[in-house]
C-alpha positions in Angstrom: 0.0 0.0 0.0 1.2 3.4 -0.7 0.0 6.9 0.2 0.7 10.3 -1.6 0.1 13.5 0.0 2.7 16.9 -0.5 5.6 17.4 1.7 5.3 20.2 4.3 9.2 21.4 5.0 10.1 21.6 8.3 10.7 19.3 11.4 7.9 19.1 13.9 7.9 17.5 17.5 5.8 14.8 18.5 5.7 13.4 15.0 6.6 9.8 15.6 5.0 9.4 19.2 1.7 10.7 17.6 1.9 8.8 15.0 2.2 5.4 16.7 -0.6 6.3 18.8 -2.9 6.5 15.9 -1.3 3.8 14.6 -2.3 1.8 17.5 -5.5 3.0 18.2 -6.9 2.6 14.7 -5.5 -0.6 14.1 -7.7 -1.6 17.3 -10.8 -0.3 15.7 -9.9 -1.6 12.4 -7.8 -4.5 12.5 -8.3 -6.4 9.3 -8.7 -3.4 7.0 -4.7 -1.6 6.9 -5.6 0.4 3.7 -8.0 2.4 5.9 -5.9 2.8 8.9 -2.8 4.0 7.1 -5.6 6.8 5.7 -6.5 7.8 8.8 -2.9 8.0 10.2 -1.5 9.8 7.2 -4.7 12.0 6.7 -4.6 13.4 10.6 -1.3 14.1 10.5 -1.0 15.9 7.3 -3.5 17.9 8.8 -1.6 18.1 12.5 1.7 19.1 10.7 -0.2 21.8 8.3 -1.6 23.5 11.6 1.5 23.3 13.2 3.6 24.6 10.4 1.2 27.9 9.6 2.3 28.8 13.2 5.4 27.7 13.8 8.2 30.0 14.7 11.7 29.7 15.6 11.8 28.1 19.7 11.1 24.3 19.9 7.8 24.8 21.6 6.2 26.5 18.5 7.4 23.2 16.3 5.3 21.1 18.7 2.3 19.6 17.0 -1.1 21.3 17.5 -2.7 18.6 19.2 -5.3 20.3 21.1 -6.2 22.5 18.5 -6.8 19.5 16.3 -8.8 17.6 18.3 -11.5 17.7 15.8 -9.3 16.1 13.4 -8.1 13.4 15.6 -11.8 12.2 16.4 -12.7 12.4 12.5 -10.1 12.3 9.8 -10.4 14.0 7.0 -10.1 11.6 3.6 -8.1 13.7 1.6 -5.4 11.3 1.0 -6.2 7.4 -0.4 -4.2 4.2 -0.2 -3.2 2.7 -3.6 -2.5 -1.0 -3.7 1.6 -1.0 -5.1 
């Protein structure tokens, strides 16, 4: 499977540990169906990293992912971005 979305420069914190959560917690609700849980994974955090990179400024804190701010995105992932069988 294979997912395509643009790059957003930068380096974000929070990245990995966020995405292993999600990871984990759809694979729970979904665990016979990867295509879909590799679009939800991929689609929330294009949108986390998006969020966080319109903001972001030069200290370390304003890299950190806009979790709170995305909550709405955590709970329902957009479906921008769609697994292609490779």
């Amino acid at each position: 499977w294979r997912i395509d979305c643009p790059r957003i420069p930068g380096s974000f914190t929070g990245t990995g540990d966020v995405t292993a959560s999600l990871l984990l917690g759809h694979l729970a609700k979904h665990p016979d169906n990867l295509p879909l849980v590799m679009e939800k994974v991929i689609n929330t955090m294009y949108v986390l990293i998006e969020r966080t990179h319109q903001t972001k400024g030069e200290t370390v804190q304003s890299k950190e992912l806009k979790l709170i701010q995305s909550k709405d995105v955590i709970e329902s992932p957009p479906t921008t971005y769609k697994a292609v069988r490779v």
